[in-house]
C-alpha positions as CSV (number, residue, x, y, z in Angstrom):
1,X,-0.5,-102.4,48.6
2,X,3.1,-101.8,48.9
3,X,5.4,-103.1,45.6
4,X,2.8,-105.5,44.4
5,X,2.2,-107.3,48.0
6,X,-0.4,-107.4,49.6
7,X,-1.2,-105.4,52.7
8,X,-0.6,-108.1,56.2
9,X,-2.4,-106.8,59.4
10,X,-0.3,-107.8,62.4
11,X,-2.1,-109.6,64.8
12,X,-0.7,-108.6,69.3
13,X,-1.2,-111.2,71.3
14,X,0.0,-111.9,74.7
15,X,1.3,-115.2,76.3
16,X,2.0,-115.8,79.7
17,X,5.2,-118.3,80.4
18,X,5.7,-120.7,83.0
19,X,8.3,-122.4,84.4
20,X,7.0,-125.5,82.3
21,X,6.8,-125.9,78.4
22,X,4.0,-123.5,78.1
23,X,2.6,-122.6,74.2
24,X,3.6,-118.9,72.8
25,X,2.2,-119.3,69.5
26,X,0.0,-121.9,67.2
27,X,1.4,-123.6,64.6
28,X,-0.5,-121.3,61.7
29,X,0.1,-122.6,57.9
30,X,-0.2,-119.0,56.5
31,X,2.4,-117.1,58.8
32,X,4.6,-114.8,57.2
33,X,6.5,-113.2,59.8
34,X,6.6,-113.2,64.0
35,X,8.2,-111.3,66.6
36,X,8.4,-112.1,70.0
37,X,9.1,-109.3,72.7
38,X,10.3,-110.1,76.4
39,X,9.4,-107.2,78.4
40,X,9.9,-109.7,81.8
41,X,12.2,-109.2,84.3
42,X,13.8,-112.8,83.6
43,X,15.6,-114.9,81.2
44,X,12.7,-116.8,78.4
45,X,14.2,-120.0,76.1
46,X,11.8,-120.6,72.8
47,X,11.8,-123.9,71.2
48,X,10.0,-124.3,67.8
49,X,8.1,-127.5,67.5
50,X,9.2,-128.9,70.1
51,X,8.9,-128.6,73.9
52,X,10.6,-126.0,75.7
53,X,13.8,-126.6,77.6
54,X,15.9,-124.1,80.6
55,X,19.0,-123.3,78.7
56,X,18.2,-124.1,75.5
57,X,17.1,-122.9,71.9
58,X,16.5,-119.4,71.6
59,X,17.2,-117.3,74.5
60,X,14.8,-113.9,74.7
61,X,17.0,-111.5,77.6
62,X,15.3,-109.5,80.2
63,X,13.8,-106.0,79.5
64,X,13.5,-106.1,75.5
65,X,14.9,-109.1,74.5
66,X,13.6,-110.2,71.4
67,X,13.1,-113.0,68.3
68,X,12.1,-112.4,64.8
69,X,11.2,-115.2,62.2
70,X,10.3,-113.7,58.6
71,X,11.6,-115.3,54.9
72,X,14.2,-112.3,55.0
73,X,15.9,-114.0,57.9
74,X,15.6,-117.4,56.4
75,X,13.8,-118.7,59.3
76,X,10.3,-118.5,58.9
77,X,8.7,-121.8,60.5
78,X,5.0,-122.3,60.5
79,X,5.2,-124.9,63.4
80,X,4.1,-123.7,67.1
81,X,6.5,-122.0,69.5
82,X,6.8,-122.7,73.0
83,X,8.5,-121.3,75.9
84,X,9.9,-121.6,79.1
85,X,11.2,-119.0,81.9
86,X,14.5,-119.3,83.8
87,X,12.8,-118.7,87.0
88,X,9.7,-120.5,88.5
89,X,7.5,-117.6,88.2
90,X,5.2,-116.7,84.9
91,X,5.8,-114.0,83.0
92,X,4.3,-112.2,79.7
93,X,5.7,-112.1,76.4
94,X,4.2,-110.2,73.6
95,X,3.8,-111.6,70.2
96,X,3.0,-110.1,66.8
97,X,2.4,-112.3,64.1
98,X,1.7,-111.7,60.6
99,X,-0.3,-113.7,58.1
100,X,-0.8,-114.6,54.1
101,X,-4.1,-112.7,53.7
């Protein structure tokens, strides 16, 4: 327990991203807090929602790029994330999400 809240266990997932709308992450009613990592060698757009589209919504850079939803950052959603590459190859992100226990 840390200041009264309860203890969340990340969860590490992978998702591999195609050049078409392709799910990162489930919608998930007791989410409390997501990063999503772009260790690729090419440009990734998130859309949350909604299908993902080349050049828009959230853009995840190269080598490290990253997006962060929490309550902190005022943009927690609990809908599903999807994403697309720039390029017409697939390519991994890694996700971490946490959950109300």
């Amino acid at each position: 327990m840390s200041q009264g809240h309860p203890t969340r266990t990340p969860a590490y997932t992978e998702a591999s991203v195609a050049a078409t709308t392709t799910a990162v992450l489930a919608a998930n009613a007791n989410r409390v807090g997501v990063t999503i990592e772009n260790h690729s060698d090419v440009v990734i757009f998130l859309r949350i929602g909604e299908s993902a589209v080349k050049d828009e919504g959230h853009r995840l850079n190269p080598l490290g790029g990253d997006f962060v939803m929490s309550p902190q950052r005022g943009n927690l959603s609990l809908a599903a994330i999807n994403g697309i590459t720039a390029t017409g190859s697939s390519k991994v992100v890694l996700v971490t999400e946490w959950v109300a226990p």
